[in-house]
N, CA, C and O of each residue as an XYZ file, in Angstrom:
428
protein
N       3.157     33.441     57.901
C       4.423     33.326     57.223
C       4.185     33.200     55.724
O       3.205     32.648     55.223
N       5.210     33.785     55.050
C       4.979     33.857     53.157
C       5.909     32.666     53.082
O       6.886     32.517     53.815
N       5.543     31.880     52.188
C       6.524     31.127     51.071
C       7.209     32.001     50.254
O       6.705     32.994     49.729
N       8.705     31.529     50.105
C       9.519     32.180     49.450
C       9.272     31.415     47.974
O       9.476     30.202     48.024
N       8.979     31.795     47.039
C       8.852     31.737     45.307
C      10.092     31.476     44.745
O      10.797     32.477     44.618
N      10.629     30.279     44.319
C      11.466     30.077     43.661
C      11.457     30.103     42.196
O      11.129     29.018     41.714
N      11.801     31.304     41.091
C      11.640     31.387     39.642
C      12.524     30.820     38.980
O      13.741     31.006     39.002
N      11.790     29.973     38.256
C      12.703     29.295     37.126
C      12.809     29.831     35.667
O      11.799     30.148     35.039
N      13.917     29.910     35.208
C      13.992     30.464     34.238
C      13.977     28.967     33.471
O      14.500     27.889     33.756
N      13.034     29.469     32.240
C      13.259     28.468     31.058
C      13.871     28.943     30.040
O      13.650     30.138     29.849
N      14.521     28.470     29.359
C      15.205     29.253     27.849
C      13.653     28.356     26.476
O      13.190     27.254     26.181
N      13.572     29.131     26.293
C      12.529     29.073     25.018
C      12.567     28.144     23.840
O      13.473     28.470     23.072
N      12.186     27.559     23.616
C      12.792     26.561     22.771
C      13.232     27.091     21.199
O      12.467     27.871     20.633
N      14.245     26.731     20.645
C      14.959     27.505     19.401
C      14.229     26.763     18.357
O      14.498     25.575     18.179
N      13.273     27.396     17.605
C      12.679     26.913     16.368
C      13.780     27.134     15.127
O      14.278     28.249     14.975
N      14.131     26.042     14.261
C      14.922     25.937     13.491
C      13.912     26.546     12.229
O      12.750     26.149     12.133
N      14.449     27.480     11.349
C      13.689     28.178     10.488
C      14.727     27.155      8.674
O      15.825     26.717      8.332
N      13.703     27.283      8.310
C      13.661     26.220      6.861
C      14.080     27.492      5.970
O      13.353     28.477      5.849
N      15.401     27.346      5.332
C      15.476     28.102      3.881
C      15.772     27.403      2.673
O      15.631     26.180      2.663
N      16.218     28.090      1.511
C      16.690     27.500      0.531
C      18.410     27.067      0.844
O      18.930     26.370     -0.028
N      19.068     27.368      1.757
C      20.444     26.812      2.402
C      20.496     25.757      3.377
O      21.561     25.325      3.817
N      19.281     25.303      3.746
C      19.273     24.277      4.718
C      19.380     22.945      4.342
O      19.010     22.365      3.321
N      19.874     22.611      5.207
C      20.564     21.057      4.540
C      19.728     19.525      5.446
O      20.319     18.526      5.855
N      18.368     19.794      5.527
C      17.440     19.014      6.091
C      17.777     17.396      6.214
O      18.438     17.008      5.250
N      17.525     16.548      7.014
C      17.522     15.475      7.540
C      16.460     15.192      8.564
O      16.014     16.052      9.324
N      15.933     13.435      8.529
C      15.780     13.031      9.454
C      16.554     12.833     10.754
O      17.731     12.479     10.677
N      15.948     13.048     12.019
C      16.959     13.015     13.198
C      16.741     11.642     13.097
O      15.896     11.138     12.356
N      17.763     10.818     14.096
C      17.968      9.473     14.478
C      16.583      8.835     14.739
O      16.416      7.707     14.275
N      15.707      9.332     15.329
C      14.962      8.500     16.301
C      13.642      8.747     15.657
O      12.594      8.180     15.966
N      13.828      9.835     14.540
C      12.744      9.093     13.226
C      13.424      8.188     11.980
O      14.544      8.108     11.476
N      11.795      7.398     11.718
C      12.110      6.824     10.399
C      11.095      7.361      9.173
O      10.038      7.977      9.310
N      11.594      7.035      8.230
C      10.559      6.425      7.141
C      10.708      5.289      6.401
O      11.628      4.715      5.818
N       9.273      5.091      6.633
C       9.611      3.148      6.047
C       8.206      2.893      5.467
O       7.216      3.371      6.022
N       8.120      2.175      4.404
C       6.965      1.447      3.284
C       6.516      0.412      4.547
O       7.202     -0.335      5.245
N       5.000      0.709      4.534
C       4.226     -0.390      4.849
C       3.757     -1.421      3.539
O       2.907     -1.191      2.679
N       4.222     -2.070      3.632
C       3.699     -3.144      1.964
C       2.188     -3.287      2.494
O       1.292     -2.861      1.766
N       1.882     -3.843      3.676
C       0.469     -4.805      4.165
C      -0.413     -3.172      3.472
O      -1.221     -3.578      2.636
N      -0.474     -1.932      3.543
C      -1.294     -0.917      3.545
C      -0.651     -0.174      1.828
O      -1.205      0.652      1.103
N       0.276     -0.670      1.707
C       0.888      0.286      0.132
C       1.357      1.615      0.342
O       0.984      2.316     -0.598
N       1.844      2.086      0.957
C       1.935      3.325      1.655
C       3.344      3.600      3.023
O       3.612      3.021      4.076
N       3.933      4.748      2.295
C       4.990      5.225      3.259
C       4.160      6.169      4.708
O       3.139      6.839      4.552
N       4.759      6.032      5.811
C       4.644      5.814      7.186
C       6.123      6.857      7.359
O       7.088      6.712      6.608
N       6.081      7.952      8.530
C       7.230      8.694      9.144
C       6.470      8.168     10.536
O       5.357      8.213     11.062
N       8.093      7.526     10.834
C       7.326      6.524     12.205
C       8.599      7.500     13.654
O       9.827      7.577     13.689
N       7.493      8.070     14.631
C       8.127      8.858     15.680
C       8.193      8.467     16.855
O       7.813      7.299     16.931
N       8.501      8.898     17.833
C       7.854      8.154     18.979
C       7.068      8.772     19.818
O       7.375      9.803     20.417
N       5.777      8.049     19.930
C       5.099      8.150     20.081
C       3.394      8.935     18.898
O       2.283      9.392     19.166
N       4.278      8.631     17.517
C       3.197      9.374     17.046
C       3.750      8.772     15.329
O       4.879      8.396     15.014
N       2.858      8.836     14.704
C       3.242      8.247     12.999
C       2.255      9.113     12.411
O       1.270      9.574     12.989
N       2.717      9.358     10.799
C       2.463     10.624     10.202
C       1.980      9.675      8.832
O       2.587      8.729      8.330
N       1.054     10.106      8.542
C       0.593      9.040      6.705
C       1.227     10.457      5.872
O       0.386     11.356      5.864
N       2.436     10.803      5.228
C       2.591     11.991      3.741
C       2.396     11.224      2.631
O       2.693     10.066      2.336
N       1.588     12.509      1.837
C       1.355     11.624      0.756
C       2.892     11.883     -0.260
O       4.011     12.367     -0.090
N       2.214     11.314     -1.215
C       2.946     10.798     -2.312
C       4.484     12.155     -2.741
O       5.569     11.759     -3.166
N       4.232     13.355     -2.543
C       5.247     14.187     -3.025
C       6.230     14.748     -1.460
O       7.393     15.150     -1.422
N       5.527     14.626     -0.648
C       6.069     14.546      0.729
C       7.219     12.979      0.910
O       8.325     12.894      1.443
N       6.678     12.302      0.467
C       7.557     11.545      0.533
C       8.697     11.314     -0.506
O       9.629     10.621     -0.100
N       8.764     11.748     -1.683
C       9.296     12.041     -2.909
C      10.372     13.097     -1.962
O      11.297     12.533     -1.377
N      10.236     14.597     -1.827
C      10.976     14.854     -0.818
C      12.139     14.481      0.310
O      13.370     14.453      0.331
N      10.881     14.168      1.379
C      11.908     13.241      2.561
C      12.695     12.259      2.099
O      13.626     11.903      2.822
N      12.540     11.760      1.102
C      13.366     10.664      0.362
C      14.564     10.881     -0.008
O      15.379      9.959     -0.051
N      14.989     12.580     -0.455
C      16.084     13.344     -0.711
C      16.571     14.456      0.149
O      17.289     15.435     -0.056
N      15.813     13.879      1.389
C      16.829     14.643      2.722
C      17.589     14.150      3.858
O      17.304     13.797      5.002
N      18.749     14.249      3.104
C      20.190     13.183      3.497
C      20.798     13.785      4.449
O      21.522     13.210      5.261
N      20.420     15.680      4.423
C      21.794     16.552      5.438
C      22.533     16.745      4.298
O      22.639     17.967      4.395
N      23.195     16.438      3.174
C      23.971     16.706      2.356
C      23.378     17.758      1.162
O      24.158     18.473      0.532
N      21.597     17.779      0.866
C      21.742     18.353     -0.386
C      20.896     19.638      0.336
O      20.054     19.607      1.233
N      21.377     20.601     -0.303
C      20.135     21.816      0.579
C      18.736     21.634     -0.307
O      18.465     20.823     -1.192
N      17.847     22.865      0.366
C      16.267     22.647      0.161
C      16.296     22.889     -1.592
O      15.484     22.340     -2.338
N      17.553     23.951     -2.135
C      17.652     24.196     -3.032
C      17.684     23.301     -4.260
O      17.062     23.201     -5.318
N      18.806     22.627     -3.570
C      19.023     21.444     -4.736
C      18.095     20.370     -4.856
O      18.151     19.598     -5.813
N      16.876     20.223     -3.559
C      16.314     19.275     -3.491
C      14.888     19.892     -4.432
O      14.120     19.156     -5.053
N      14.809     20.978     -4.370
C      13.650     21.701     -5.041
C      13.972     21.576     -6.863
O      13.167     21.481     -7.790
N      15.449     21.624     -6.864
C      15.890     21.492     -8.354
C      15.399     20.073     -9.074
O      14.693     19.927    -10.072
N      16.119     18.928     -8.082
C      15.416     17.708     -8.411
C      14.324     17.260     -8.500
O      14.096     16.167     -9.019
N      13.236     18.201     -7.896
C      11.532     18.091     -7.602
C      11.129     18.990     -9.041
O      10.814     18.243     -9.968
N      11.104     19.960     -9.256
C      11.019     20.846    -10.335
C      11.996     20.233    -11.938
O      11.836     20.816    -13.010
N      12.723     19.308    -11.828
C      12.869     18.656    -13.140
C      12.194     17.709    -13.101
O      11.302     17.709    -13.950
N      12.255     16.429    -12.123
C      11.615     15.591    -11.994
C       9.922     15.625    -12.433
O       9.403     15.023    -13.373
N       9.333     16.428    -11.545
C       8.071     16.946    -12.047
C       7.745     17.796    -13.058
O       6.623     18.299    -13.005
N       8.464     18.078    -13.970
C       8.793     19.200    -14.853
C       7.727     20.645    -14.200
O       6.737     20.913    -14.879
N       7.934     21.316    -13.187
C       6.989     22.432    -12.752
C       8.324     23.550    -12.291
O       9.502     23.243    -12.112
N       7.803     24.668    -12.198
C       8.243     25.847    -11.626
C       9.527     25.467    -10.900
O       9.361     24.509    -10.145
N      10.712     25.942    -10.927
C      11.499     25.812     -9.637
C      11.035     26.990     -8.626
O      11.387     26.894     -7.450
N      10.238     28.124     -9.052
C       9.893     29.132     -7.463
C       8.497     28.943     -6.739
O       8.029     29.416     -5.703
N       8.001     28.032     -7.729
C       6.677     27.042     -6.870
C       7.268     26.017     -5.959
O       7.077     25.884     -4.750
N       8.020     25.315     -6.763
C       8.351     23.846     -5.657
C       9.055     24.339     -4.362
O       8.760     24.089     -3.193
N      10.160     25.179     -4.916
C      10.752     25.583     -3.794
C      10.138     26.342     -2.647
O      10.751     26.374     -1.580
N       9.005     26.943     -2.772
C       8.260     27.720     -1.746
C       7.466     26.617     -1.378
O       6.978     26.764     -0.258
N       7.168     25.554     -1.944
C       6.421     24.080     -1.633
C       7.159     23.389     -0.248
O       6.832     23.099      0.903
N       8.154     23.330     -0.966
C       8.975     22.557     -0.248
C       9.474     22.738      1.473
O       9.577     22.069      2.501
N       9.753     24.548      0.803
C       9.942     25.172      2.058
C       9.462     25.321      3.045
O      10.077     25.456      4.103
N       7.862     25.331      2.863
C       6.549     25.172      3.570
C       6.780     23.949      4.491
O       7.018     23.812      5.691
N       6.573     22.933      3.203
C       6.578     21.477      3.961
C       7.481     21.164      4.968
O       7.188     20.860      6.124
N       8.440     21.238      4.549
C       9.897     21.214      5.765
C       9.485     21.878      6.633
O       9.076     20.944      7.322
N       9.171     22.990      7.360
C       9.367     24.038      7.936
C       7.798     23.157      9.172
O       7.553     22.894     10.350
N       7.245     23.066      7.887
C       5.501     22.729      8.926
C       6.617     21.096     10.041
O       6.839     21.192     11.248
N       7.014     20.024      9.288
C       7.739     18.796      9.959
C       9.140     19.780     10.868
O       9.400     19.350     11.992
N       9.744     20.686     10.508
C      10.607     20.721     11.558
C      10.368     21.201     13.045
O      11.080     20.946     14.016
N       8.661     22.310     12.992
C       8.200     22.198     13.855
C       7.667     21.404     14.516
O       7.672     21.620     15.728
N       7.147     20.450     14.122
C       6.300     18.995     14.834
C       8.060     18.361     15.240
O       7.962     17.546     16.157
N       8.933     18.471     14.973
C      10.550     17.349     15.783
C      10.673     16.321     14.518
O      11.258     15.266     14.761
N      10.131     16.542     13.059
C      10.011     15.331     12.112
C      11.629     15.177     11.249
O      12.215     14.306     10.606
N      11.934     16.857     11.781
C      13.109     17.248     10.267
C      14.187     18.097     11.180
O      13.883     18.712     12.203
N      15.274     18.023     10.709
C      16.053     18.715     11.442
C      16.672     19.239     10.118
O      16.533     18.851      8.958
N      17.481     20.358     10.723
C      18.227     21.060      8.951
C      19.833     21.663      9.931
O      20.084     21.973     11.096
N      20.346     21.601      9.053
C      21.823     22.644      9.424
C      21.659     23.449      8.689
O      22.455     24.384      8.608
């Protein structure tokens, strides 16, 4: 006698793609938070914590959901006085690498 094969369909998981219109946020069930005891910001997940350095966190710091990658690249590029089509391809990178790991979500 054969076993009958039951196929499951999976739907693929939808990778959210990072532009200069995306309006990035932490989801709920991450944080970021200053460790004082170590001097150093912590993206705390579950099951997993991330050390970014210093301009990564400069960043995530200005992703509310309200400002896009654009405007956040504007504030990085005065702030730092550098390129706005460097930071912004910086930026874009960075986001894009955390929204694949579940760190960043964007509309």
């Amino acid at each position: 006698m054969s076993e009958a094969k039951t196929s499951e369909t999976r739907a693929a998981p939808v990778r959210t793609i990072i532009t200069a219109q995306s309006k990035p946020a932490l989801p709920r069930h991450i944080k970021l938070r200053h460790d004082a005891g170590r001097g150093r910001w912590l993206i705390l997940a579950p099951e997993r914590v991330f050390d970014p350095d210093e301009i990564s966190v400069a960043v995530l710091k200005l992703c509310d959901g309200q400002r896009t990658v654009s405007d956040i690249s504007g504030q990085l590029a005065k702030d730092y006085n550098a390129p706005l089509s460097e930071i912004l391809g910086d930026v874009v990178s960075m986001l894009q690498d955390l929204s694949d790991k579940g760190v960043v979500k964007a509309a």
